[in-house]
C-alpha positions in Angstrom: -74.5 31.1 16.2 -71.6 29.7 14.4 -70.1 32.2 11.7 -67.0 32.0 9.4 -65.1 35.0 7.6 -65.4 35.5 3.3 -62.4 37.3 2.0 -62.8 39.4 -0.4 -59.7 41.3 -2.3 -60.4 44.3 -3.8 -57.6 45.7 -6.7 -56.9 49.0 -7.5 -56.0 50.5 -10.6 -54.8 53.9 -11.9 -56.9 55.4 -14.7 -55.2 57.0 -17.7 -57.0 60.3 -16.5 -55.3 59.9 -13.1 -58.2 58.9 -11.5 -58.3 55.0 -9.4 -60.7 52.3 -10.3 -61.6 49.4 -8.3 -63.1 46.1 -8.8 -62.6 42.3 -6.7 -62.5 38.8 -8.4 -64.0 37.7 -5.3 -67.5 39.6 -5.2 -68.5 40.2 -8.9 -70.0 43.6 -9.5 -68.1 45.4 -6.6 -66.8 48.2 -8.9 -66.1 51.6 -7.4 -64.0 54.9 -9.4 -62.7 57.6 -7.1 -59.6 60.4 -7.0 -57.8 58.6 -4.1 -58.0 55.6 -2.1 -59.7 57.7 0.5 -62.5 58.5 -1.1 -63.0 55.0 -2.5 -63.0 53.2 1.1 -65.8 54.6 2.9 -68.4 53.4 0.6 -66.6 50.2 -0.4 -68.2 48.1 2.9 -70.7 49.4 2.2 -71.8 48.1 -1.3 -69.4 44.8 -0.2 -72.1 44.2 2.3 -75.4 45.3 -0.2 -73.5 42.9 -2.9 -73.6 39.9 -0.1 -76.8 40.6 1.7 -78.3 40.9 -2.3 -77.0 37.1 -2.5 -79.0 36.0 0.4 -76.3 36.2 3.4 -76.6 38.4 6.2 -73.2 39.8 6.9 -72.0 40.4 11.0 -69.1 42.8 10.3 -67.0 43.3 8.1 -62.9 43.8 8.9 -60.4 45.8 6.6 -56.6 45.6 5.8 -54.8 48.9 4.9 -54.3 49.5 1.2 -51.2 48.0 -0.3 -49.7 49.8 -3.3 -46.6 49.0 -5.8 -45.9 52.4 -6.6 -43.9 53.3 -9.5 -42.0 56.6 -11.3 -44.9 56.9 -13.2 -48.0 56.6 -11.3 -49.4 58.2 -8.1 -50.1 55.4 -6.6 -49.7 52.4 -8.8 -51.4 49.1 -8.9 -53.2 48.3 -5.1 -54.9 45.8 -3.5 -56.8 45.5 0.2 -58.6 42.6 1.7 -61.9 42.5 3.6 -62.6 40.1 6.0 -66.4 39.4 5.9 -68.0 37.4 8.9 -70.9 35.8 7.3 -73.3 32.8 9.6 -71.8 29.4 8.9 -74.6 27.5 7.0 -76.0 24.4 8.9 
């Protein structure tokens, strides 16, 4: 079976409450909240794989990219971003 890899790009934003919200251009509706990046990531393949299974894909495995963060004075952990590599069946 031939496959090929879906990127998806997931941002991460600091709440005004000090908590971190997620949410990806790339999959529409993947939209997590969490304290810390931590506890944000384990569940995030997760629901990236329910969101492209939902679509009618079946996803092989799914590859992950540390979190990147511009950290500023102000914030924690500032604005963030990490990349999944999705390995998806090429369609015939």
């Amino acid at each position: 079976m031939k496959t090929k890899f879906k990127s998806v790009t997931v941002r991460l934003d600091e709440d005004e409450d000090g908590g971190l919200s997620t949410y990806s251009e790339d999959l529409p509706g993947l939209i997590m909240v969490g304290e810390r990046p931590e506890e944000i990531g384990p569940a995030m393949e997760m629901c990236i794989k329910a969101l492209i299974e939902y679509e009618g894909v079946s996803v092989i495995s799914i590859h992950r990219s540390e979190w990147r963060f511009a950290k500023t004075n102000e914030t924690m952990f500032g604005p963030g971003h990490v990349t999944y590599l999705v390995e998806v069946p090429e369609a015939a």
